[in-house]
N, C-alpha and C positions, 0 to 999 in steps of 0.2 A: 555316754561316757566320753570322757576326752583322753588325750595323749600325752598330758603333761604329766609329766614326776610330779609327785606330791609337795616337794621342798621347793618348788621354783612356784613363786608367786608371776600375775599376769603383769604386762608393764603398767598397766592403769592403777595396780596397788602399791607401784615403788613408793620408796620414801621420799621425801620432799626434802633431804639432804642433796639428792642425786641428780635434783634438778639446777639447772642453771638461773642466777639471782631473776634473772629477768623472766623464765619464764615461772618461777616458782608463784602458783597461786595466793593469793592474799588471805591469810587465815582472820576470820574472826577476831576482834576484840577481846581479850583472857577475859571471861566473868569472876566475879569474888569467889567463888569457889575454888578456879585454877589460878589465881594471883598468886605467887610467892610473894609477896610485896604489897601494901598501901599502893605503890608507886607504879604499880601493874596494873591496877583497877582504872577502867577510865568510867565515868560517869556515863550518862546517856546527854546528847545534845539537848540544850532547852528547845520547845515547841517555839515556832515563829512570835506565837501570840502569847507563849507566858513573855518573852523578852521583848514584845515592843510596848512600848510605857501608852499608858494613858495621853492620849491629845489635852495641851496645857487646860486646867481648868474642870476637867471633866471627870476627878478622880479614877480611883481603882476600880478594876474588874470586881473586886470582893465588896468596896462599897456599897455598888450597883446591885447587889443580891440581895441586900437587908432591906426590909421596909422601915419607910420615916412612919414616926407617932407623932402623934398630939395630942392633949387634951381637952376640949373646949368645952364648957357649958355640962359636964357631968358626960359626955362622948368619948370615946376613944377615936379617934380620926387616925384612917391607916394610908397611904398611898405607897402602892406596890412598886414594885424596880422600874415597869413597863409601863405606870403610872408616870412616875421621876422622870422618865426618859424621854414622856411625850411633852414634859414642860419645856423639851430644849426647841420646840418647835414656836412656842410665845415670843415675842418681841422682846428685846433686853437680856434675851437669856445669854450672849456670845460671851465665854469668857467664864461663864461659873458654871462650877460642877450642880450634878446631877442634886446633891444634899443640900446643897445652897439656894439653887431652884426650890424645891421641896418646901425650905425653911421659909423661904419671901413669900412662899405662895399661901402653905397657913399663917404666916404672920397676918397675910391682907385679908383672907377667908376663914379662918378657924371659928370666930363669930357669929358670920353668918350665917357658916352650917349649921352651925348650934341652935342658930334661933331656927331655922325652920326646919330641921329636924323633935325639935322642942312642940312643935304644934301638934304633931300625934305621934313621937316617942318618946315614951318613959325612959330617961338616962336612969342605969350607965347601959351605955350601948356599946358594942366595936362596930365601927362606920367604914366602911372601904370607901374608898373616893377615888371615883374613875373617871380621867380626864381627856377630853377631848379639845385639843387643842383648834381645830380648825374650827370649828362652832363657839368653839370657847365657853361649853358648859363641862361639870364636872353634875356627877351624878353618884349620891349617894346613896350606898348599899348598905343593910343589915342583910346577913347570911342571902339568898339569893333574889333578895328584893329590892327592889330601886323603890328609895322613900321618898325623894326629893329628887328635882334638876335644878340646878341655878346656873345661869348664867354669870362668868365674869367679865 
């Protein structure tokens, strides 16, 4: 049991009027709930990485999540984000985004996967195409099968 009157609160629960500006603690941000005001609400700060842009050339963050298609020879030709992204490690690529890579790379190959995926599969197919930059083959996949390697 303690010895205080019921009506006297401890000084740890004073009110925050009674304290002087300087040492008065810093309250929270009002959420939408306790805003009287639009002009009460403060937003939450952007992440570092939603605000720093793209390095010139290399498009968006959302880009980078979609896979490019193509179609070549009766195939669907697929090369995944982390496909896209090992093309920046090829020669020539300084300066173009990841889709643009992509695009030059089946412009020059889409062909010739076709034909030699053409020698034992039956199109239409969907083809994953996995690249390997430092060997400089790409390897073509049906569901978890490598059908083909070519080198470019």
């Amino acid at each position: 049991m303690t010895d205080d009157p019921p009506d006297e609160k401890p000084d740890f629960l004073a009110p925050e009027e009674d304290l002087l500006p300087e040492e008065a603690p810093e309250s929270p941000a009002p959420d939408a709930a306790q805003a009287s005001s639009p002009d009460d609400v403060q937003a939450p700060a952007p992440s570092p990485a939603a605000t720093a842009s793209a390095p010139a050339g290399r498009g968006t963050p959302l880009e980078s999540r979609e896979p490019l298609y193509r179609e070549a020879g009766g195939f669907r030709l697929r090369l995944e984000p982390a496909d896209l992204a090992r093309l920046r490690e090829l020669p020539g690529s300084k300066g173009k985004s990841d889709r643009e890579l992509g695009e030059e790379f089946f412009e020059k190959l889409a062909p010739r996967f076709a034909r030699s995926l053409a020698e034992d599969v039956t199109p239409p197919a969907d083809v994953r195409v996995v690249v390997d930059p430092y060997s400089r083959q790409a390897f073509l996949a049906i569901e978890r099968t490598i059908r083909s390697i070519l080198s470019f």
